[in-house]
RODO-2510 file (C-alpha; in nm, 4 decimals, decimal comma):
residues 210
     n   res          X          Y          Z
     1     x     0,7600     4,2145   -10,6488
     2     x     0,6987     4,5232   -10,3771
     3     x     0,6286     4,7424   -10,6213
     4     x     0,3687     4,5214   -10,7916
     5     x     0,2048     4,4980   -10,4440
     6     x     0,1612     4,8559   -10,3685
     7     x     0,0013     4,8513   -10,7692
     8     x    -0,2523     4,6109   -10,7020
     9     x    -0,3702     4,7400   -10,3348
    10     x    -0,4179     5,1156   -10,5141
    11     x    -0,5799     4,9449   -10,8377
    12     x    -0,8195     4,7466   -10,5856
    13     x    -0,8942     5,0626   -10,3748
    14     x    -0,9370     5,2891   -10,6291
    15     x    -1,1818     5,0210   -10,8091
    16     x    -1,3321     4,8279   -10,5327
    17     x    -1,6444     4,9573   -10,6121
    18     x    -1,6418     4,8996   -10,9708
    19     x    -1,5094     4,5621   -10,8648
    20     x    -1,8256     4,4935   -10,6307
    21     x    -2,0413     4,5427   -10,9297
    22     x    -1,9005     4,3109   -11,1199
    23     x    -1,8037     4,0622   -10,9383
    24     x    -2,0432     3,9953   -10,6278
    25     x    -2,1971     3,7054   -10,8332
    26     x    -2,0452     3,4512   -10,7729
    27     x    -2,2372     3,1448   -10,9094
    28     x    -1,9607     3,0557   -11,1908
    29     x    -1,8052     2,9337   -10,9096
    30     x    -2,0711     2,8034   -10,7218
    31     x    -2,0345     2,4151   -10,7864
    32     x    -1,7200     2,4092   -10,6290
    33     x    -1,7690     2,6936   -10,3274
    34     x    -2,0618     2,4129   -10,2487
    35     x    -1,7726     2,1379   -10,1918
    36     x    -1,5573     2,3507    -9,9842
    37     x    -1,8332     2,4289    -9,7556
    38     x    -1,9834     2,0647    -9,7493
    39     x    -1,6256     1,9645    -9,5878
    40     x    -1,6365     2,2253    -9,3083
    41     x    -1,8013     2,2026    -8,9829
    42     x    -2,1479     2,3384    -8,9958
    43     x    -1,9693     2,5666    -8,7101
    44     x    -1,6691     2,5980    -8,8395
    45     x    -1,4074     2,8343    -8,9098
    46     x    -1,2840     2,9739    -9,2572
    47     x    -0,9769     3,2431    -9,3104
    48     x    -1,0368     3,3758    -9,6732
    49     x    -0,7818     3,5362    -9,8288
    50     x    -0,8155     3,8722   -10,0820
    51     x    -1,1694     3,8686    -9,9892
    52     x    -1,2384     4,1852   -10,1553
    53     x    -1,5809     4,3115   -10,1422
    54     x    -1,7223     4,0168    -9,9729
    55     x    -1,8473     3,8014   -10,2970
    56     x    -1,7283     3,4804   -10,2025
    57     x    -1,7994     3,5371    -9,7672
    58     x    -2,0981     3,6649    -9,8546
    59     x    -2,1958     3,3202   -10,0864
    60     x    -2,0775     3,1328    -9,7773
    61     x    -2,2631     3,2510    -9,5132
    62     x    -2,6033     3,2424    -9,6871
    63     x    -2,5118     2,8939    -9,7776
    64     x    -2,3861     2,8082    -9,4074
    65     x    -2,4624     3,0909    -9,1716
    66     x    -2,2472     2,9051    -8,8870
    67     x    -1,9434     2,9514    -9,0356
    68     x    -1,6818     3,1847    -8,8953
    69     x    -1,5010     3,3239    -9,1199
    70     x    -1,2024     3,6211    -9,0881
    71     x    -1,1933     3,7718    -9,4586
    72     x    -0,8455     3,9601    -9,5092
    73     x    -0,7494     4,1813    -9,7760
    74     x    -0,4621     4,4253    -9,8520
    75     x    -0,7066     4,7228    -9,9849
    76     x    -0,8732     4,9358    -9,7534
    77     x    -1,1540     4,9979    -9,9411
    78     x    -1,2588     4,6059   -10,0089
    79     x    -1,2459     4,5707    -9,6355
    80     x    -1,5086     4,8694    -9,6090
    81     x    -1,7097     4,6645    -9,8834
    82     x    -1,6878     4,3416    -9,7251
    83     x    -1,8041     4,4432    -9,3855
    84     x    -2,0820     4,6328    -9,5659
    85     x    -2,1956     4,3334    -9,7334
    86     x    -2,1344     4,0852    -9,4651
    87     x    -2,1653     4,2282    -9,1073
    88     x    -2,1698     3,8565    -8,9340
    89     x    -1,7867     3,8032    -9,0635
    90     x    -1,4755     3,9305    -8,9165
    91     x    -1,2238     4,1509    -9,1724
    92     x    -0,9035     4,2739    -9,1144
    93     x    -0,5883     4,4252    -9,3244
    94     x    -0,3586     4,1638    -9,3918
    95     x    -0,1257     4,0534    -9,6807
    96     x    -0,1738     3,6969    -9,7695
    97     x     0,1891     3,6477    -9,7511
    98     x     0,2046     3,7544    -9,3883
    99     x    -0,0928     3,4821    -9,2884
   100     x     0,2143     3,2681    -9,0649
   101     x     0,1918     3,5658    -8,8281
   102     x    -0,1878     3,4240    -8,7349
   103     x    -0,1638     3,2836    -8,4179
   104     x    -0,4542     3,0963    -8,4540
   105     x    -0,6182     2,7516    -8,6376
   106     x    -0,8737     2,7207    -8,8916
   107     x    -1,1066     2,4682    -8,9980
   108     x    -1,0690     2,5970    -9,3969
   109     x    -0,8892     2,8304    -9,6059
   110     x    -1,0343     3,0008    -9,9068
   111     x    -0,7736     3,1677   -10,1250
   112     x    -1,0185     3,2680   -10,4577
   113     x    -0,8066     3,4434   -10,7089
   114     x    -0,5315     3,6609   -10,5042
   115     x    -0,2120     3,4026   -10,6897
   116     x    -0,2581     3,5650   -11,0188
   117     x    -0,0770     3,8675   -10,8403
   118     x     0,1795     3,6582   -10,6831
   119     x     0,4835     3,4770   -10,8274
   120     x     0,4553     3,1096   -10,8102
   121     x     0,7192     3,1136   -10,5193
   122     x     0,4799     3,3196   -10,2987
   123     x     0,1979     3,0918   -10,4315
   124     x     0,4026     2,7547   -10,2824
   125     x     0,4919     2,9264    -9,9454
   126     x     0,1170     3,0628    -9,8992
   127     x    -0,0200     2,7227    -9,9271
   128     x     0,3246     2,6263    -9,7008
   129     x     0,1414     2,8926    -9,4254
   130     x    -0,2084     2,7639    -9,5065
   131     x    -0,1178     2,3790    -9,4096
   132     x     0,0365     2,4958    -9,0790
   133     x    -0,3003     2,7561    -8,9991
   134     x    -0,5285     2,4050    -9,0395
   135     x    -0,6472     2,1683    -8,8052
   136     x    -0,6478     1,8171    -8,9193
   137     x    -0,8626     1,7578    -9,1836
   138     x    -0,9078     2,1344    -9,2649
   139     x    -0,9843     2,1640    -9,6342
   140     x    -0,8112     2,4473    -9,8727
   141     x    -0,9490     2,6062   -10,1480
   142     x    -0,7944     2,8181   -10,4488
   143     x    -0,8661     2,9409   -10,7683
   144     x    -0,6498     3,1321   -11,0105
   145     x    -0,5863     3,1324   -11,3941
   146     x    -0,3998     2,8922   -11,5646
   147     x    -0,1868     2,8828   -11,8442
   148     x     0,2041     2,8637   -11,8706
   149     x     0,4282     3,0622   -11,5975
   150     x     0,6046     3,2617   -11,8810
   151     x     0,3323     3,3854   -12,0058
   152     x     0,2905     3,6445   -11,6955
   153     x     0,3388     4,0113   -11,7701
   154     x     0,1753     4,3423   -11,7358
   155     x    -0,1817     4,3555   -11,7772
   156     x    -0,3292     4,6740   -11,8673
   157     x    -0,6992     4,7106   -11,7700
   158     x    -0,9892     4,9215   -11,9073
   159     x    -0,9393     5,1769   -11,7253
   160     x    -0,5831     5,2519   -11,7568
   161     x    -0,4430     5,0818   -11,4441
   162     x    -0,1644     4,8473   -11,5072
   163     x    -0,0453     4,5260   -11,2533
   164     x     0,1807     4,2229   -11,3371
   165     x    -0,0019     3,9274   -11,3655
   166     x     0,0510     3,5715   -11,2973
   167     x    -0,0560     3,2778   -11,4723
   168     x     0,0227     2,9501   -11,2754
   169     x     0,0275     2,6058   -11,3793
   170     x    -0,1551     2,2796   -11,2469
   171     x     0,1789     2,0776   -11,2106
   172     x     0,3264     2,2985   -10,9872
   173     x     0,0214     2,4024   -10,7399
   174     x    -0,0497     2,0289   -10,7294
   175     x     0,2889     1,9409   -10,6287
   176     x     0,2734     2,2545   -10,3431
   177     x    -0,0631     2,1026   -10,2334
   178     x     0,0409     1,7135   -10,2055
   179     x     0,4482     1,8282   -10,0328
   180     x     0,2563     2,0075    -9,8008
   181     x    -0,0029     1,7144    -9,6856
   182     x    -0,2997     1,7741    -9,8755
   183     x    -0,4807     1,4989   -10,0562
   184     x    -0,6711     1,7090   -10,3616
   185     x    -1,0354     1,5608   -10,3446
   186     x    -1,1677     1,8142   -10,6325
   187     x    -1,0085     1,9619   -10,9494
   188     x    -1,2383     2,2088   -11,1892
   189     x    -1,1547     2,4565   -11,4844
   190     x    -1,3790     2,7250   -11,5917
   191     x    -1,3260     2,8124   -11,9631
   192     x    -1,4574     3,1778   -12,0701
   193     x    -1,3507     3,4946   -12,3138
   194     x    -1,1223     3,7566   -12,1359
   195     x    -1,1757     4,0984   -12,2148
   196     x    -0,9735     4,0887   -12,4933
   197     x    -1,1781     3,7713   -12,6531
   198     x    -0,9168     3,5277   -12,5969
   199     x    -0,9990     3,2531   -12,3864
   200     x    -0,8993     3,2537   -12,0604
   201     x    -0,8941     2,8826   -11,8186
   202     x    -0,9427     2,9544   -11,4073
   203     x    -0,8540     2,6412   -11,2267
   204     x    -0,9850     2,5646   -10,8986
   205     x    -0,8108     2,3212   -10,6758
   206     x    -0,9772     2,1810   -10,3294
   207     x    -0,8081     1,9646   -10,0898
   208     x    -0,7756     1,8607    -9,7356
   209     x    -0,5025     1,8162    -9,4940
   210     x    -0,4292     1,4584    -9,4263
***
């Protein structure tokens, strides 16, 4: 969805600091950031995907301040953020479903939350890319919300901006994960209230490349 795309990268620049605020704490998700990093070099390399402001690199590096990591985004303004917030990282503009132009390898790949804006095709073929940007045994890690696929639609946020959302389902990532050579070593759900008090279930897969 093109149009979605160019939605989501002026939603993300026009909030990324409002975004930054809110979301640089990252220790919801800090059980299972700690596995992904336990399974990487101590010198190792990491491509994160929709890094935003930095939140996640930034909980990396002060938990393993040899890793490498290139954080990529599609918004301008989250790239700004990032290298604000974490100068010893590389960032550059990229859309996550342009990662097989990388002519590089990686050691891990750390896609938190950028597949509830993409369709759960572009979800399979970005983990697809991600297996062939891995050395052996490079681990993967991704988060997004779950609940059923036809329950995706426009979201309209607090502020007015609207986006098309996706929820995604286990069965399906799984599957992606396991056709494309990863054993999963770690499955976790975070259960919360979304902003509009229903309860919203983010699902965080980790696995490594056999």
């Amino acid at each position: 969805m093109q149009n979605n795309t160019q939605l989501v990268k002026n939603v993300f620049n026009k909030n990324a600091d409002l975004y930054q605020e809110k979301y640089m704490d990252v220790a919801m998700y800090a059980t299972s950031i700690d596995l992904f990093c336990k399974c990487l070099p101590t010198d190792g390399s990491v491509l994160e995907l929709a890094c935003g402001p930095g939140n996640i690199t930034r909980y990396m590096l002060d938990k393993c301040p040899g890793l490498k990591i290139l954080g990529t985004d599609i918004a301008e303004n989250m790239i700004a953020l990032a290298k604000q917030n974490c100068p010893e990282a590389a960032f550059e503009l990229l859309d996550c479903r342009e990662i097989d132009k990388l002519n590089r390898k990686f050691n891990g790949m750390m896609i938190g939350f950028v597949f509830p804006y993409l369709s759960r095709e572009e979800c399979i073929q970005v983990i697809a890319d991600s297996a062939k940007l891995l050395e052996p045994n490079g681990v993967i890690y991704l988060s997004t919300m779950e609940d059923n696929y036809v329950t995706s639609g426009w979201r309209t946020s607090s502020k007015g901006d609207k986006v098309y959302m996706y929820n995604h389902e286990e069965g399906y990532l799984t599957k992606a994960l396991k056709d494309n050579g990863f054993e999963i070593t770690d499955m976790q759900r975070k259960v919360y209230d979304g902003w509009d008090g229903k309860p919203v279930t983010d699902l965080i897969l980790i696995g490594v490349l056999n």
